[in-house]
N, C-alpha and C positions, 0 to 999 in steps of 0.2 A: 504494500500500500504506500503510497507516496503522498508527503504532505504539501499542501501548498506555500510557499512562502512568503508570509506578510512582513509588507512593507511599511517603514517606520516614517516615511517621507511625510515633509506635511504635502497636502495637495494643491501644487505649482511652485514646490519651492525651486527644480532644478529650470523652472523657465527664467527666462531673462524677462523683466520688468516686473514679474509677480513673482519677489521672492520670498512672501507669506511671514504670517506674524512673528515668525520669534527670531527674525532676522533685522528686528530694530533694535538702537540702542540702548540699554539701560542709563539710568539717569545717573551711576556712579561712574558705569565708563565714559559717558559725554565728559564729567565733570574731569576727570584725571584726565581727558585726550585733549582739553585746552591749553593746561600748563605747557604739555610737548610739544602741541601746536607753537606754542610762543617760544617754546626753546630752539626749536627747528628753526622758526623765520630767523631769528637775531643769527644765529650760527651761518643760514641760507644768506642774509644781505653780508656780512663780514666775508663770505667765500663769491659773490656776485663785484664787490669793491677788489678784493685783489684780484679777481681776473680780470675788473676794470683795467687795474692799474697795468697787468703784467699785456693787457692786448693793446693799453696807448705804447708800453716801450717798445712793443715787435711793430708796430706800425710804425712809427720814426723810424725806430733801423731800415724796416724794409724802402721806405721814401728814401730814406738818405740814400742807399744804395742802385737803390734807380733814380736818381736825380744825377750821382757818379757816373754812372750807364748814359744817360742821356746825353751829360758833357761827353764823353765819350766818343758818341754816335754825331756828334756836330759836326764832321765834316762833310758826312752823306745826308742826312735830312737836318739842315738849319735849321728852319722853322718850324718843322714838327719837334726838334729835341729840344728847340730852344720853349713851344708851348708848355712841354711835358714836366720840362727843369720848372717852370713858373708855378705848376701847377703841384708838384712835391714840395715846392717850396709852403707856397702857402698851404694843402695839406697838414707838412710839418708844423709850421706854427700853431697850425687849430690846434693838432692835439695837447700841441707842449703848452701853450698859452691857457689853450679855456679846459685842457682835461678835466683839472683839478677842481675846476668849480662846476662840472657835470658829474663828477663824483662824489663832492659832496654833498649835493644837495639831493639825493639818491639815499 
């Protein structure tokens, strides 16, 4: 004789949008997942400012270095190496100048 086997599932829990009563949260895990909440974001903006910081210095290296390229290339296109150079130029000063006040006011 073979038994049939009963299911413990609630009914619609394994669908997507109905995923049935006892998959809300209680009122002491809400309470304990704010504090992490807030311990996450301060740790999350502190790791968002240094990779602010660490992607303004790879940007001026990389301008500096194709601004060099560009002088470089000035005897074959003048006026395109000479736009290019203008344009790393001031590039560069954006980030070096107002970086710092785009990061911290973030």
């Amino acid at each position: 004789m073979v038994k049939a086997s009963v299911s413990h599932r609630q009914p619609g829990a394994g669908r997507s949008g109905n995923a049935g009563p006892t998959s809300l949260p209680r009122a002491r895990e809400l309470a304990s997942f704010v504090p992490f909440r807030r311990l996450v974001g301060a740790a999350s903006r502190n790791q968002w400012r240094a990779r602010w910081l660490f992607a303004r210095w790879v940007g001026v290296i990389v301008l500096s270095l194709n601004a060099i390229a560009q002088l470089l290339m000035m005897p074959a296109y003048p006026f395109w190496s000479l736009s290019i150079f203008t344009l790393d130029i001031l590039a560069g000063y954006g980030l070096i100048a107002y970086g710092q006040r785009i990061s911290s006011s973030s």
